[in-house]
Backbone bond lengths (Angstrom), bond angles and torsions (degrees), N, CA, C in turn:
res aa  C-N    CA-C-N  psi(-1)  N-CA   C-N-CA  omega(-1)  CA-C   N-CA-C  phi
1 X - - - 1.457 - - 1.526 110.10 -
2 X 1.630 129.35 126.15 1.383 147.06 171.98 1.519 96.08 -65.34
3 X 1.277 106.08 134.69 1.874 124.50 161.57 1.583 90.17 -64.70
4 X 1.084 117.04 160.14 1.532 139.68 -170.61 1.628 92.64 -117.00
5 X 1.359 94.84 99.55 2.331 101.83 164.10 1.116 101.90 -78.39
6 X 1.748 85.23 131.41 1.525 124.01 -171.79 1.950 93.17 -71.18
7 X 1.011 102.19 153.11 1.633 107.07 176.71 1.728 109.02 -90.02
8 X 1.351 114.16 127.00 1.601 122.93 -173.60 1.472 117.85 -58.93
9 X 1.540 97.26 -16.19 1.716 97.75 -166.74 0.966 113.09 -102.08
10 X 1.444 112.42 150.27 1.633 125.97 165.58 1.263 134.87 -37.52
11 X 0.850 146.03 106.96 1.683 159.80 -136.98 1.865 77.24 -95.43
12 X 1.552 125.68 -56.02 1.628 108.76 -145.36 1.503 86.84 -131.93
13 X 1.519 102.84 137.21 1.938 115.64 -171.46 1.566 84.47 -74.53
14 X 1.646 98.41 -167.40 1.396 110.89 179.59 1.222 119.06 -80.22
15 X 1.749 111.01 -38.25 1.406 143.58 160.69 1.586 97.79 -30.23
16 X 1.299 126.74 -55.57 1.254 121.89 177.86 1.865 118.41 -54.01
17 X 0.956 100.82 -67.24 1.422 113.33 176.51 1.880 153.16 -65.81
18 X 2.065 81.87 0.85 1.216 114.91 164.21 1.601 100.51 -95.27
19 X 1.209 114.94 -39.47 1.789 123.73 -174.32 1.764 89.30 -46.77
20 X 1.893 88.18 -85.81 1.808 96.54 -172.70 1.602 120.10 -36.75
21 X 1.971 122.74 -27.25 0.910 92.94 169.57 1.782 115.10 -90.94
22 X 0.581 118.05 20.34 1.592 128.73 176.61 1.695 107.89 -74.11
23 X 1.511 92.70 -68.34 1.568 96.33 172.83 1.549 128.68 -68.70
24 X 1.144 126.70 -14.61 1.420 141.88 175.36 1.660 92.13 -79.63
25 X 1.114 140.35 -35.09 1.428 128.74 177.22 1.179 120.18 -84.62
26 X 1.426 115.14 -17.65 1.562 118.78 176.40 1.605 94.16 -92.79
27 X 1.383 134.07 -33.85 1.344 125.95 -178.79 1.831 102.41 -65.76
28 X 1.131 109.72 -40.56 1.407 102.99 174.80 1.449 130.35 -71.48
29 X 1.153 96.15 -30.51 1.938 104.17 177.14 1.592 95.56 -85.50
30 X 1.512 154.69 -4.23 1.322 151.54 132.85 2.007 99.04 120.45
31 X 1.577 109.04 18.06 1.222 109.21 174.42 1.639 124.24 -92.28
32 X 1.482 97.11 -12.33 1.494 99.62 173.89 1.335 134.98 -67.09
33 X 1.511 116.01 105.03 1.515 100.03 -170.32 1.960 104.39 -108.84
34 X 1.015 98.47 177.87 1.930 112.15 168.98 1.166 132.99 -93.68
35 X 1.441 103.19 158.69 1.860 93.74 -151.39 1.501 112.44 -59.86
36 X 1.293 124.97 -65.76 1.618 107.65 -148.92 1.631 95.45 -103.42
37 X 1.186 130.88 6.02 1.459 141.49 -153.74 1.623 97.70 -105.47
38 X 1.363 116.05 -56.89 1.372 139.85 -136.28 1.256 151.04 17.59
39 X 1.396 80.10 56.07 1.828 112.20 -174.33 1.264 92.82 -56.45
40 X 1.668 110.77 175.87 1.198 124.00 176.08 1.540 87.38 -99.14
41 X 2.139 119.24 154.83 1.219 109.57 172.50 1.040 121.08 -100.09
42 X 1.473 145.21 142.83 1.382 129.26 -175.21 1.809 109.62 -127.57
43 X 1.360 105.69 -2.44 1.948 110.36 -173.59 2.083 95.34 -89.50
44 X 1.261 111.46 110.04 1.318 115.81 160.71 1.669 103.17 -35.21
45 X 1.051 112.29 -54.16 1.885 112.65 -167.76 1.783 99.03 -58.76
46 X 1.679 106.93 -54.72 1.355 99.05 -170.75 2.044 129.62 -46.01
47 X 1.645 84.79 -34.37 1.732 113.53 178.46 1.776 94.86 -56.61
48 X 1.093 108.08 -47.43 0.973 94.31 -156.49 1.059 127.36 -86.60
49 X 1.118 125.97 -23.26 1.590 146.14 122.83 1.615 134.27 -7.48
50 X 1.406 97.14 -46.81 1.423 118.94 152.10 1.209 146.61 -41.51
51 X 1.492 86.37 -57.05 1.822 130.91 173.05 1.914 96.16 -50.69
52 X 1.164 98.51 -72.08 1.563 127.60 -173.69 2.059 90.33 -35.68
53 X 1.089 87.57 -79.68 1.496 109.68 -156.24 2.182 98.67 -52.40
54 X 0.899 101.96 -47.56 1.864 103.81 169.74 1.614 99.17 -54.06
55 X 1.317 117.86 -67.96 1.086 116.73 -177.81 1.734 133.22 -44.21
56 X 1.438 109.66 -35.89 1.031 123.23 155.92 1.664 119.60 -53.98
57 X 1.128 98.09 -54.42 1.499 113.14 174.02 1.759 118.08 -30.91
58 X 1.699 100.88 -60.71 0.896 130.84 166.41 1.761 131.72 -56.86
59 X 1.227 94.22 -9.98 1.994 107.30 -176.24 1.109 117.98 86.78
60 X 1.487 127.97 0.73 1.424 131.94 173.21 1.360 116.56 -58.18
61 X 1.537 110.36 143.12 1.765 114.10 -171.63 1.534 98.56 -68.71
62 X 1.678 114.81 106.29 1.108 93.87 167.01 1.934 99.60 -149.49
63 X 1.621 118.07 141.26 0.984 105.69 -163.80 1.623 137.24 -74.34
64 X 1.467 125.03 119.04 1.431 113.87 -179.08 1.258 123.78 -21.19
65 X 1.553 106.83 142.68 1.181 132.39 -156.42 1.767 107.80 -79.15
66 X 1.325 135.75 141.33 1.336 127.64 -164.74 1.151 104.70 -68.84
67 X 1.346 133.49 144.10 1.559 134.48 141.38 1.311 120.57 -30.74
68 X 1.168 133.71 111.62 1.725 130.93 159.94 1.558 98.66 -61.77
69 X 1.735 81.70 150.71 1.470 85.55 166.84 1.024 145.04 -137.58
70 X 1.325 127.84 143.51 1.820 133.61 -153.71 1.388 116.07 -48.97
71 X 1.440 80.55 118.17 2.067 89.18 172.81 1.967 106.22 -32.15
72 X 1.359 96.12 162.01 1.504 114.03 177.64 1.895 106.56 -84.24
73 X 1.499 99.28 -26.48 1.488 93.16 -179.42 1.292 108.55 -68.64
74 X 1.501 130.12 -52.94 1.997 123.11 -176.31 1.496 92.89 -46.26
75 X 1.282 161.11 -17.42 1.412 132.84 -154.42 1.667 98.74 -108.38
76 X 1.595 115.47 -35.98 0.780 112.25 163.03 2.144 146.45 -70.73
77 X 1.278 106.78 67.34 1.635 96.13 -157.41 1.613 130.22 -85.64
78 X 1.047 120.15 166.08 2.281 103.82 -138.86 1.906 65.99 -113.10
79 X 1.703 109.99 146.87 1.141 126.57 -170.42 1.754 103.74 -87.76
């Protein structure tokens, strides 16, 4: 069995990582709120998520978002 090569390139442009730090400073100074809710944000993960998703918005290299995945009940169907 071959080791699997890791890929050399950057998963996230710079464009990305000026965004995330953008939003990590507004999550820290307590101005960051959420989209349609407009809570204030307080989950480091959620900020950062954010970051991602503007940035995307924006055309920044950043990698598609995972597939969720389908409940176990649709696969299972009652006759």
């Amino acid at each position: 069995m071959a080791a699997k090569k890791k890929s050399s390139a950057k998963k996230y442009g710079p464009k990305a990582g000026k965004k995330v730090e953008k939003v990590m400073r507004e999550k820290k100074s307590g101005t960051l709120k959420s989209g349609r809710s407009g809570k204030k944000v307080t989950s480091r993960k959620q900020a950062i998520a954010i970051g991602l998703s503007e940035a995307r918005k924006a055309g920044a290299k950043v990698p598609k978002k995972k597939a969720a995945k389908k409940s176990a009940k649709k696969s299972s169907k009652k006759k």
